[in-house]
N, C-alpha and C positions, 0 to 999 in steps of 0.2 A: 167259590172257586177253590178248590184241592191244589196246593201245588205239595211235589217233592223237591229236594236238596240234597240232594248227592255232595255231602261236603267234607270237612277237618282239612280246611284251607279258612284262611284269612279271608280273603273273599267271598268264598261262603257262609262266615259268619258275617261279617260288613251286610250280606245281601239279607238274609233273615233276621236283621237289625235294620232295614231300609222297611221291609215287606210286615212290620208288627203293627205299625202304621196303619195296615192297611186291613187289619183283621178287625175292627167294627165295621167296615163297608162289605164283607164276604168276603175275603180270603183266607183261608185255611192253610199255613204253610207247616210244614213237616221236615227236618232236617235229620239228612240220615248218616252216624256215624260208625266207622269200621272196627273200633274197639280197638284200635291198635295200640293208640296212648292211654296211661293209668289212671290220667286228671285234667281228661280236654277243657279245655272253654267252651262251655256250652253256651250256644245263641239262644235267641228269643224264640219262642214258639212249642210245640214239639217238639221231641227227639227223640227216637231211635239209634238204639248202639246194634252192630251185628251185621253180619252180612246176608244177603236173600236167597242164595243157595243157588247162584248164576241165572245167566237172562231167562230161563223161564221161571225161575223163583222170583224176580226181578214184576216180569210182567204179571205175573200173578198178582203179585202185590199192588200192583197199579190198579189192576182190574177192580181189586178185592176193596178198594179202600176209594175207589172213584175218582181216582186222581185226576186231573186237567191239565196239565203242566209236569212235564221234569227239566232241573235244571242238574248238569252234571260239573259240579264245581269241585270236583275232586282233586288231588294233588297232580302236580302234570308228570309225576313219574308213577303215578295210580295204578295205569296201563290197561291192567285186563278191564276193571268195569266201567272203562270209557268204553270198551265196546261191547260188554254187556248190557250199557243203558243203552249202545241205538238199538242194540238185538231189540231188548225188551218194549224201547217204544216203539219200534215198530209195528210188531207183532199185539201190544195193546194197543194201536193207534193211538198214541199220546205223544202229542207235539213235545220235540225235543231241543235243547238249548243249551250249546256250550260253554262254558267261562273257564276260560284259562287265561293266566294273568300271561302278559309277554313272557320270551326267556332272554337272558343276558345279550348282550352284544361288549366283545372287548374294542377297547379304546385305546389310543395311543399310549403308550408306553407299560401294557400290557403283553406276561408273556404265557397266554394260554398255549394251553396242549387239550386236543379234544378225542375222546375217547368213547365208543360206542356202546362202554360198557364198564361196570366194576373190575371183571377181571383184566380188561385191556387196558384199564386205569393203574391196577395195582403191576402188570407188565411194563409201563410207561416208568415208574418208582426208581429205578436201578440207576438212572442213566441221569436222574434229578435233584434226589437228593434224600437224606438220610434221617432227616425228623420230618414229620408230620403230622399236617394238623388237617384230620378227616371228618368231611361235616356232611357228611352222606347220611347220618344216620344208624341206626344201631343194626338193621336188618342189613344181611347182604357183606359182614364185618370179612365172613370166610373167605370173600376174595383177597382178602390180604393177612389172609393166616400164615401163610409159608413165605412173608418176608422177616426171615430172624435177622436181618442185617437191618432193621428199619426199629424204629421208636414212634409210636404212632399217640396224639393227642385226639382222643375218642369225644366229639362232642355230641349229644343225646339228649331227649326230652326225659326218656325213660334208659335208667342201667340196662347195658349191653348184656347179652349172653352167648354164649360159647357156641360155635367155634367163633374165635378173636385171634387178632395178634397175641404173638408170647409179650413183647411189649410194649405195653402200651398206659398211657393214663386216660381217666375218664373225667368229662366235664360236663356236668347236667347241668342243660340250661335250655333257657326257649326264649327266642328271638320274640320281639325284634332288638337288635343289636346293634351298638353305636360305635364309629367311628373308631373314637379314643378306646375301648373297651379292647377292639377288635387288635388293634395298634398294641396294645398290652399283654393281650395273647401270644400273639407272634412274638413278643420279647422276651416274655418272659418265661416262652418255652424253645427257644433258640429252634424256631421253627423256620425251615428253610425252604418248605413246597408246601403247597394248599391241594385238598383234593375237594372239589364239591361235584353236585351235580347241577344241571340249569334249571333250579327249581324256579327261576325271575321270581320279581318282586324285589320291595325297599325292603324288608322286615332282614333278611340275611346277607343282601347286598354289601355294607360295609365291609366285609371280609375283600372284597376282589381289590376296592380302594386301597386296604391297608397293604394287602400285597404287591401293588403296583407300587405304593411308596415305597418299600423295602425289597421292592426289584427281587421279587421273588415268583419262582413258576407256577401255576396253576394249571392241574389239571381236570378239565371239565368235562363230565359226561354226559353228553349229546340224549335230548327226552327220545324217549318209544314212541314210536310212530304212532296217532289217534284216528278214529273212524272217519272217512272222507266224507264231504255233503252234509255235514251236520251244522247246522247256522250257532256259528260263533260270532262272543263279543268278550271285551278283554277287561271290564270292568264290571261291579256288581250294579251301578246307576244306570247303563246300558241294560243291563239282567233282568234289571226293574221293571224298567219302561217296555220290555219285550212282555214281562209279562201283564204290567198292566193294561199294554193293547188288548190280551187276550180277553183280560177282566171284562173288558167292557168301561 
């Protein structure tokens, strides 16, 4: 059995570290990444960096390599090739299977602000507060280029590139991120508003903690809408066992 891995998520690699197991009994898995970061962690198995050149690059590839299985565990702000992979499995007829981990939910004493968007995020800024600590990621930085009333704390896997805020500092670093760590950020950059997006999961969740204890606002940008009908499950041991039915 051929599977694909649509991943450079946490769960994606969890799941192709579950499925290595299972390659002396015939499974074949292949994990496929976007090249976006300089030094991913590479899972078990195959790999692939690069993209397929949209869904019918996508199902090509399916066709061409015999695939049996796709699983699309890709980041839940990924967007377009979540529905490039149903285009594509469809059109190869190749049973498809979603993993996307939950997204956030706020809790009492929580003071979200949610936003449909970068730009409606960095809109939202004026009226919140004046340092910030933006954990979006290095792409998409331009939506908060034209706040020079703002001081922005740039946190990134990989150095930012222009366009960015006039100022701002940068913090390379990759989760997962603890508590106290998170708690020291915020202090120690007299940070006063949180921007993230709802990527869920533990691995960057401690930030929302830390600003709840320091009664500070956050603003959350709401994920892109994904492909309807496509059987999801929110775990990669659920991922497993979907595909191990298929195995046989």
């Amino acid at each position: 059995m051929r599977v694909l891995i649509l991943g450079g998520t946490t769960e994606a690699r969890r799941l192709a570290e579950l499925l290595a197991a299972e390659a002396p009994l015939g499974m074949r898995v292949t994990t496929s990444l976007a090249g976006r970061v300089t030094a991913p962690r590479l899972p078990p198995g195959e790999v692939r960096v690069g993209g397929f050149g949209g869904a019918d690059g996508l199902a090509a590839w399916l066709r061409a390599h015999r695939v049996d299985a796709l699983v699309d565990a890709t980041h839940p702000f990924a967007g377009t090739i979540s529905f490039n992979a149903a285009r594509a499995a469809a059109t190869a007829g190749v049973p498809l299977l979603a993993l996307r981990r939950p997204g956030w939910t706020p809790v009492e004493g929580d003071d979200w602000h949610e936003a449909g968007s970068l730009d409606e995020a960095a809109g939202l800024l004026p009226a919140l507060g004046r340092r910030v600590f933006l954990t979006t990621g290095r792409t998409g930085l331009a939506a908060f280029a034209g706040l020079d009333g703002h001081w922005f704390l740039v946190r990134s896997v990989d150095a930012p590139v222009p366009p960015h805020p006039a100022h701002m500092g940068v913090l390379l670093d990759r989760g997962p991120f603890t508590l106290d760590g998170e708690r020291e950020v915020l202090r120690r950059h007299r940070v006063d508003v949180l921007v993230t997006k709802d990527s869920g999961g533990a691995a960057t969740a401690p930030k929302l903690t830390a600003a709840r204890e320091a009664g500070l606002p956050v603003v959350v940008v709401r994920r892109p809408p994904v492909p309807a009908g496509v059987p999801t499950v929110t775990g990669p041991g659920a991922a497993a066992d979907w595909l191990r039915e298929r195995h046989g």
